[in-house]
GUTI-762237 format. One record per residue: x, y, z of N, C-alpha, C in turn. Coordinates in steps of 0.001 Angstrom, whole numbers, plus 500000, padded with zeros to 6 digits. Atoms other than C-alpha are relative to their C-alpha. Layout:
# GUTI-762237
X|Y|Z|X|Y|Z|X|Y|Z;
...
END
This chain:
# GUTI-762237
500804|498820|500000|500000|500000|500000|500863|501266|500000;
499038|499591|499869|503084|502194|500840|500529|500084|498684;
499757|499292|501211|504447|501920|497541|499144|500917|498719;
501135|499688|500915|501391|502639|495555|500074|501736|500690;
499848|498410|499771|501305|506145|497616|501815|500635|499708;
498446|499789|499944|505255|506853|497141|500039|500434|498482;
499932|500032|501675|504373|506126|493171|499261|501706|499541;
501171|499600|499899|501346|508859|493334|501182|501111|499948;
499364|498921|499565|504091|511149|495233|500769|500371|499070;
499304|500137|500921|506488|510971|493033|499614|500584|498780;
500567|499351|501098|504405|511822|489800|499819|501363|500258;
500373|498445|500319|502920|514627|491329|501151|500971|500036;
498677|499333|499873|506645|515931|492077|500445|500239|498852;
499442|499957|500780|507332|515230|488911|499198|500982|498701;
500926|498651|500793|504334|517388|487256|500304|501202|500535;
499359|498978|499416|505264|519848|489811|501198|500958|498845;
498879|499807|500391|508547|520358|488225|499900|499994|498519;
500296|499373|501220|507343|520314|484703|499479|501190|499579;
500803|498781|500359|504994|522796|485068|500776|501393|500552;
499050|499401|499446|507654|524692|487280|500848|500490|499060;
498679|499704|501421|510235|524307|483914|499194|500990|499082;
500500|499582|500935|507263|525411|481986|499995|501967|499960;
500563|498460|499622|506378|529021|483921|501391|500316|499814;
498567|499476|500210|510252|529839|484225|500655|500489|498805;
499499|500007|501636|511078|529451|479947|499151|500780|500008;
500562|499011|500723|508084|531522|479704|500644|501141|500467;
499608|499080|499395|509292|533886|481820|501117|500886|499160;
498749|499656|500756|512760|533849|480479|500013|500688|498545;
500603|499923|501616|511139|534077|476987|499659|501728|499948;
500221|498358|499593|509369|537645|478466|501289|500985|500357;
498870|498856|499427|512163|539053|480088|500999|500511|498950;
498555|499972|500541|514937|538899|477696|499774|499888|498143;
499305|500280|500640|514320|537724|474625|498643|500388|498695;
500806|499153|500991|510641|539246|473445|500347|501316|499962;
499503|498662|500277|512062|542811|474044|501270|499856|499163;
498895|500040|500941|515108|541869|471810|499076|500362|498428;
500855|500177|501121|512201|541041|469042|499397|501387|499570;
500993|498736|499856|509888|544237|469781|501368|501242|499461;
499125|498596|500224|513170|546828|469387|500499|499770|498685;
499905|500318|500977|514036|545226|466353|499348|500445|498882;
500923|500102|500821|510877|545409|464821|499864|502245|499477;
500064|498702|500200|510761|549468|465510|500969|500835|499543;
499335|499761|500704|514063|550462|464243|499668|501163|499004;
500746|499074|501300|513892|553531|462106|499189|500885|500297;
500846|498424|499893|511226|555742|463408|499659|499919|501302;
500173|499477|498539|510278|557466|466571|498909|500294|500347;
501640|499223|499288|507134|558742|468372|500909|501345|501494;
499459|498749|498998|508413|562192|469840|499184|500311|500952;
501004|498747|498695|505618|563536|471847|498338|499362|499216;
501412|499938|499923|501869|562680|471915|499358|500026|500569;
500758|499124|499171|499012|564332|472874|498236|499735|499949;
501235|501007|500072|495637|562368|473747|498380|500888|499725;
500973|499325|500344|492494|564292|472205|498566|499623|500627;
501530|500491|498827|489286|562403|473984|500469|498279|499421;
499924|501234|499920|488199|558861|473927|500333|499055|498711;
499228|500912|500888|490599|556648|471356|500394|501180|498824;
500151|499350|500758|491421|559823|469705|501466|500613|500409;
498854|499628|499953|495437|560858|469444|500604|500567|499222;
499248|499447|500720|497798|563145|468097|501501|499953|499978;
498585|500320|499504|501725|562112|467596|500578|500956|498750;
499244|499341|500595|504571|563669|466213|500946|498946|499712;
498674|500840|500345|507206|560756|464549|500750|500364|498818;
499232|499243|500321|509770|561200|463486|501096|498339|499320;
499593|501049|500631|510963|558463|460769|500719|500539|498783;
498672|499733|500596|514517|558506|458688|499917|501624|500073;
499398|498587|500006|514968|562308|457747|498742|500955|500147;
500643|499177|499827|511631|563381|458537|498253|499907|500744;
501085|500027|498751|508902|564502|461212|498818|500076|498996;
501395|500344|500318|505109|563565|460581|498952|500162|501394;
501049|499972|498917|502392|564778|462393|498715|498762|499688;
500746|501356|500521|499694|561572|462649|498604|500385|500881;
501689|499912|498813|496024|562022|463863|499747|498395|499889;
500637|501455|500099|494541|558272|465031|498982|500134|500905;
501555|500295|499613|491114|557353|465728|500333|498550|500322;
500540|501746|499185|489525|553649|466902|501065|499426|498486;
500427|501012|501604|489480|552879|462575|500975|500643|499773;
499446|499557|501356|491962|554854|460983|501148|501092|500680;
498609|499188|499791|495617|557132|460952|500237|500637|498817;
499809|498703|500820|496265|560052|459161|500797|500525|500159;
499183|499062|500450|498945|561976|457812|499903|501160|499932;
500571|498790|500450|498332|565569|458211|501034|500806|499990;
499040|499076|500617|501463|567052|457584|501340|499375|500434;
498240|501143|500066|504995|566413|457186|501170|500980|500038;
498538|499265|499928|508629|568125|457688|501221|499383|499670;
498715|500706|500313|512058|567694|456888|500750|499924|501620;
499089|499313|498454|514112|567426|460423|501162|500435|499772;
499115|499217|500227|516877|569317|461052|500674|499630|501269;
499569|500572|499410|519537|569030|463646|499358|500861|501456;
500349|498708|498823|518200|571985|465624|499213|499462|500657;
501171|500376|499464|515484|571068|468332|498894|500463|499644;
501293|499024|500057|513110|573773|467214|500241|499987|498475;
500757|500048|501643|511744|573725|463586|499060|501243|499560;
501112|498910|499923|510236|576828|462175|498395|499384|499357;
501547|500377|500515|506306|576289|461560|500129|499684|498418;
499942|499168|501410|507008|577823|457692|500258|498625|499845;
499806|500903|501256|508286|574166|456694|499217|499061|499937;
500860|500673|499765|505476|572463|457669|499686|499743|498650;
500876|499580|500983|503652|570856|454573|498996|498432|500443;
500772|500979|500036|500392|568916|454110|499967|499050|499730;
500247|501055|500109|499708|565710|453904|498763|499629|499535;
500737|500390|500232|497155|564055|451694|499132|498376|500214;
500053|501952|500060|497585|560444|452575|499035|499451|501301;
500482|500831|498391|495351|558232|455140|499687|498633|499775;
500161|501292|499645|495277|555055|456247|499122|499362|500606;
501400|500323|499267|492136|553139|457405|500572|498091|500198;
499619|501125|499183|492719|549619|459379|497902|499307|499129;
501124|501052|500478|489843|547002|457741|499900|499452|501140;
END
């Protein structure tokens, strides 16, 4: 009778310790080695400053290879509403601002 519980013990020690290996790799997986993936992926352009308009409704400023884009986004859809060249200066005069005709809508 004694061994039959010992056998029992044993397994569950041994699920223990699988499921133990299992949470840990995920872990490891999070910590280290999906933020390697994610910085990868963004490469190339920036989000300088944005400025939250009401409910799912945003305004950013990025700033991708040689030049800043102002972006309006809704729930459905992202828009281009104007565009610049950057420069090395921090401050940009208004004057080079130009429009943007382009938008993007998410199906």
């Amino acid at each position: 009778m004694e061994a039959g519980w010992m056998m029992i013990v044993k397994a569950l020690g041994s699920l223990t310790l699988v499921i133990a290996t299992i949470f840990a790799m995920a872990w490891v997986f999070k910590r280290f080695i999906q933020p390697l993936q994610t910085s990868a992926k963004t490469q190339g352009f920036r989000i300088t400053s944005m400025q939250d308009l009401g409910a799912k409704k945003k305004l950013l400023v990025v700033e991708f290879e040689s030049k800043r884009l102002l972006v309006g986004m809704t729930e459905n859809s992202m828009s281009t509403l104007c565009s610049i060249e950057s420069s090395n200066s921090p401050t940009s005069s208004l004057g080079d601002w130009k429009p943007a005709d382009e938008q993007v809508s998410r199906a």
